[in-house]
C-alpha positions in Angstrom: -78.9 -22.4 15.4 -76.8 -24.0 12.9 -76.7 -22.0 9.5 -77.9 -23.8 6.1 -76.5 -20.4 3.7 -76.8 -22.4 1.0 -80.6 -23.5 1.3 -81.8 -20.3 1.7 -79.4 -17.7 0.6 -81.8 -17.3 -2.7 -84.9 -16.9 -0.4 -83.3 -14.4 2.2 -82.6 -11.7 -1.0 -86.3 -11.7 -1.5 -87.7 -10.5 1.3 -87.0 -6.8 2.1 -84.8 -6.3 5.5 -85.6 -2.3 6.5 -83.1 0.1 7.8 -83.0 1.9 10.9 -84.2 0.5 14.7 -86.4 -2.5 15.0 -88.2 -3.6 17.8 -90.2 -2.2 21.3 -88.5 1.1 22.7 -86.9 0.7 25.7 -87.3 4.0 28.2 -83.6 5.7 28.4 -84.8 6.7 31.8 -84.2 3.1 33.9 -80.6 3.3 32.2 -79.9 6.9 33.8 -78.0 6.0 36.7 -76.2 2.4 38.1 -78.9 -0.2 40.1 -76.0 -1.6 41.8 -72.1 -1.3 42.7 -71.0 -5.2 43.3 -69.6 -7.3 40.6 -71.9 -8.6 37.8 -71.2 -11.4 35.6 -73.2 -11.2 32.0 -73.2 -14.8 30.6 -74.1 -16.1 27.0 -76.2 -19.8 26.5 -76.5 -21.7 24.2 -76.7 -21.6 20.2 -76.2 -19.2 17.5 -78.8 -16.9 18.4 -76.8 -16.0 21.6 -73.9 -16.6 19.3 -74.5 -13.7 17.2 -74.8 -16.0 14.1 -75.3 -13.9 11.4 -74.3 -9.9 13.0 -71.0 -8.4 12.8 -69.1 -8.6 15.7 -70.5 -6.1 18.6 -74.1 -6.7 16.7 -75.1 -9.6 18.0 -77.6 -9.2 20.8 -75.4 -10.3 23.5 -72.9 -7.7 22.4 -75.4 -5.1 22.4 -76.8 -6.2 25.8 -73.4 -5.3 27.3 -72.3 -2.1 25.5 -73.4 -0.1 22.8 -71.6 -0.1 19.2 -70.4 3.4 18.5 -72.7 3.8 15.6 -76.0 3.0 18.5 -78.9 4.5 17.6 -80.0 7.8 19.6 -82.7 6.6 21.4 -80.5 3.8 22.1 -77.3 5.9 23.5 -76.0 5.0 27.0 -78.9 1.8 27.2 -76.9 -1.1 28.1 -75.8 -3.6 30.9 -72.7 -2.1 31.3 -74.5 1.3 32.1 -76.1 -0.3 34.7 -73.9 -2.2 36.1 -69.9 -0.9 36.5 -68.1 -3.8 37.7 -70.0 -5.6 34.6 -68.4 -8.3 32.8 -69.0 -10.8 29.9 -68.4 -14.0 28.8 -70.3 -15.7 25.8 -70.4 -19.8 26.4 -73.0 -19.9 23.3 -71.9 -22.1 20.4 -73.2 -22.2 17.1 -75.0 -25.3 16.3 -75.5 -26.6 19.5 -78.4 -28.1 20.8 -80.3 -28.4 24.7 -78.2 -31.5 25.7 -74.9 -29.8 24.6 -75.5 -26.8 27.1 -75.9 -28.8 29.6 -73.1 -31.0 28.7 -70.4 -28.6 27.7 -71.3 -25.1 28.2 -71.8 -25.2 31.8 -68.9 -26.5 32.5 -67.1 -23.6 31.7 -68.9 -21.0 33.6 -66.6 -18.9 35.5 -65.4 -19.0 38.9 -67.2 -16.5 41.0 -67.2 -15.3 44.4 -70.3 -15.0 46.6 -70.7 -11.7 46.1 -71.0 -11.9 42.4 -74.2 -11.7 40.6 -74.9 -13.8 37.8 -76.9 -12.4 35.3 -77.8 -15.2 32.5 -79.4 -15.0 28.6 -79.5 -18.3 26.6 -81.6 -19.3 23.7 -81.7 -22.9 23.3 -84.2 -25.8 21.8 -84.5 -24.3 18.3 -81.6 -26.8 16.9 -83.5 -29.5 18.7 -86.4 -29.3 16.4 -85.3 -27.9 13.6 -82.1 -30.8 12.9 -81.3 -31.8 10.3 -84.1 -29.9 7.5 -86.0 -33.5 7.5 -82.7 -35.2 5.7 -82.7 -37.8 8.6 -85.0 -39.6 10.0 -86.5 -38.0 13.3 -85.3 -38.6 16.6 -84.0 -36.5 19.9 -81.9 -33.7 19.2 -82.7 -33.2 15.2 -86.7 -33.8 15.5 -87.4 -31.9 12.2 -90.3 -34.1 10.1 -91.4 -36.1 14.1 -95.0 -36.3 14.5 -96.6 -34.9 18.2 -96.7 -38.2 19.2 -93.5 -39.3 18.4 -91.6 -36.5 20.1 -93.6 -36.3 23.4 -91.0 -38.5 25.5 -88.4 -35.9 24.4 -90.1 -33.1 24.9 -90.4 -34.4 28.8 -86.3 -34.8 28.2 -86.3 -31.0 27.2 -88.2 -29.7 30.5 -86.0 -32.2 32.6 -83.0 -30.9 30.9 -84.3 -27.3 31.3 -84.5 -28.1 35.3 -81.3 -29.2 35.5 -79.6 -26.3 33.9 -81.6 -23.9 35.9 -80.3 -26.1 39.4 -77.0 -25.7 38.0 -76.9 -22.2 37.3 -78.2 -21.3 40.8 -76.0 -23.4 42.4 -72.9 -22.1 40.8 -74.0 -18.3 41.7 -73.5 -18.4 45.4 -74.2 -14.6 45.3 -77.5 -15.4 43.5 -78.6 -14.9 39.7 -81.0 -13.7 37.6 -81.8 -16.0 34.8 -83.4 -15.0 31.2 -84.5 -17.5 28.4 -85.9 -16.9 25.2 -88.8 -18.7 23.5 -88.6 -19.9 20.1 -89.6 -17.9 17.1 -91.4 -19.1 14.5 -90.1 -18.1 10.8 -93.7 -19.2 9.4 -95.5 -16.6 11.4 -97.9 -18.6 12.5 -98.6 -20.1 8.9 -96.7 -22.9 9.5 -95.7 -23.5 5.6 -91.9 -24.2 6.5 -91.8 -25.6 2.7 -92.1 -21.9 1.2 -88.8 -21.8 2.7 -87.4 -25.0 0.4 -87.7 -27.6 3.5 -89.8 -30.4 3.6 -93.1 -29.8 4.6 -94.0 -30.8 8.5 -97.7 -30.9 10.0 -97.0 -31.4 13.4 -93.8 -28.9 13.3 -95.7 -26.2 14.9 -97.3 -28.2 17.4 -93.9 -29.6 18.7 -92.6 -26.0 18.5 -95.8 -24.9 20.8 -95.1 -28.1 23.2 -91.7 -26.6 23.3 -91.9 -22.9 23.9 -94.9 -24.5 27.0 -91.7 -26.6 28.5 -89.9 -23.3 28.3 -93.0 -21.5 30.0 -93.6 -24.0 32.8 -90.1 -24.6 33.9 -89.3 -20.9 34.1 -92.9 -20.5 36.2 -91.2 -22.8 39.0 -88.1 -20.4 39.9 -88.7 -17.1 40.9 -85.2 -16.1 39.6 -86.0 -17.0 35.8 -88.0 -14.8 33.6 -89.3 -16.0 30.0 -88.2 -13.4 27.0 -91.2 -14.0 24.7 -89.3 -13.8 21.7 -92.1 -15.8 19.7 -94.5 -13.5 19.8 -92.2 -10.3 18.8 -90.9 -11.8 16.2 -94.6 -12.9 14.3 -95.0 -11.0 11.0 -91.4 -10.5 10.7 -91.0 -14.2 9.0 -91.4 -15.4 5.3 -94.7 -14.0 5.2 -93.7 -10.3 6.3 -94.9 -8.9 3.2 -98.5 -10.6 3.0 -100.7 -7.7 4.6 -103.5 -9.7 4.3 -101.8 -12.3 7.2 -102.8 -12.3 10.7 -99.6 -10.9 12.2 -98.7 -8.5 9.4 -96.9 -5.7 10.8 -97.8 -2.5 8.8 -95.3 -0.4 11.1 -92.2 -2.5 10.0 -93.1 -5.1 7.3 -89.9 -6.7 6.8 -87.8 -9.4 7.3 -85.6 -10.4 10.8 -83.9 -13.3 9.8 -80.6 -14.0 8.4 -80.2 -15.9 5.3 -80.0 -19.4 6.8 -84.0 -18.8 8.0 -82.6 -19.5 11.3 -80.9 -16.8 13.1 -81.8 -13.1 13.4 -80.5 -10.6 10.8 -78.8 -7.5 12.7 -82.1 -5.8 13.0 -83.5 -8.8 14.2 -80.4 -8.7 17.0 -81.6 -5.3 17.5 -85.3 -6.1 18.2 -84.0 -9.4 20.9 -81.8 -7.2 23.1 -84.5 -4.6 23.6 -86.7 -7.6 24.4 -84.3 -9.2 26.9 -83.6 -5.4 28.3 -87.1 -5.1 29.2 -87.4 -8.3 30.7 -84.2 -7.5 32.9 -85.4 -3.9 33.6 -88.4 -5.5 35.4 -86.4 -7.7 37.9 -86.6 -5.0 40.7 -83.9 -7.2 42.5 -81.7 -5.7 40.4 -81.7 -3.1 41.6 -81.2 -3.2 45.3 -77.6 -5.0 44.8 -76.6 -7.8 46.8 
């Protein structure tokens, strides 16, 4: 997602961040040996999240998907794609900023050449930028929805699911040798509260129901291809918000109480990054076709 530094940078210091891992553990165990020999393309979709907005370089979650930093975490050690996977490569087609209709547009045609006996493995995180553009300093409409009512924005949610089809026929067409596909959901920096204008942004009734209506598209479309599996971002990342530290809240998480986000509100912070790859890792680890190679 596009980062607002400016907007938020005085909120962001407030909230306290945490050291050390974040997230669900991920068993070192599935990671012990290779699931397959044939080449394996890793590719990145979509905005800033995939990006790595906001990480140092190797932090982001797509970097961390395909090799660990050399300062990993223990537990963490040796638990990556390119473990995995030894003819692994990369390539990172996110751009900051962008939003649904851009992927489709721009990003996918750049996706490698591959032979037939490539597999594709795919992450993207897309749709935040939809609804969130421009902070409610436009007027509504497609593409930058932020202040639309439910009603308002219903014909382009419909756009969003169609748009979601199409990238999914695309991807599968370009993988002759077949692909596994993994989307995130869209977190909610409210958790669950909804008050956006603790955060210095307009306030917006209906944003959470557009950003349910959204993460459903994302749910149904994925439902209809066997080969795409939903990362449920969302719901790791309640009680990690702007109201981490309110134990009294519904998702208030008394293990970690503190903040993933960086300081435009928008993207994960590094241990946010840290949480979302262990999420899409899980997620992948369950695709037993994964494991049987081509």
């Amino acid at each position: 997602m596009l980062a607002a530094f400016a907007c938020y940078h005085h909120f962001y210091v407030s909230r306290p961040i945490g050291r050390g891992p974040a997230g669900p553990s991920v068993s070192p165990q599935l990671f012990a040996k290779p699931w397959a020999s044939q080449p394996v393309l890793l590719v990145g979709l979509g905005d800033s999240v995939t990006a790595g907005f906001g990480a140092r370089k190797g932090y982001g979650y797509f970097d961390r998907l395909a090799k660990n930093p050399i300062d990993e975490f223990p537990a963490m050690a040796g638990v990556s794609l390119s473990a995995l996977f030894p003819q692994l490569r990369a390539t990172n087609l996110a751009v900051s900023g962008s939003v649904s209709l851009e992927l489709a547009e721009k990003q996918l045609p750049r996706l490698p050449v591959v032979d037939s006996n490539t597999l594709g493995l795919i992450v993207i995180t897309t749709g935040g930028n939809d609804l969130i553009h421009n902070y409610g300093r436009t007027p509504p409409r497609e593409f930058a929805m932020y202040g639309a009512t439910l009603e308002q924005a219903k014909p382009w949610i419909g756009h969003f699911e169609e748009r979601l089809e199409f990238i999914f026929g695309k991807l599968n067409d370009h993988f002759k040798g077949g692909c596994q596909i993994f989307i995130a959901n869209i977190y909610d920096p409210t958790d669950g509260n909804g008050n956006i204008e603790k955060a210095g942004l307009p306030a917006w009734i209906d944003g959470p129901k557009l950003l349910t209506a959204y993460n459903q598209a994302i749910g149904v479309c994925a439902a209809k291809h066997p080969n795409v599996h939903v990362v449920n971002m969302h719901d790791a990342f309640l009680g990690h918000g702007i109201n981490c530290t309110q134990f009294w809240s519904t998702y208030y998480q008394r293990s970690d109480p503190h903040y993933w986000y960086y300081d435009n509100l928008e993207d994960p912070n590094e241990r946010g990054y840290d949480a979302l790859r262990r999420l899409f890792l899980i997620e992948i680890a369950k695709v037993s076709e994964l494991r049987r190679g081509p």
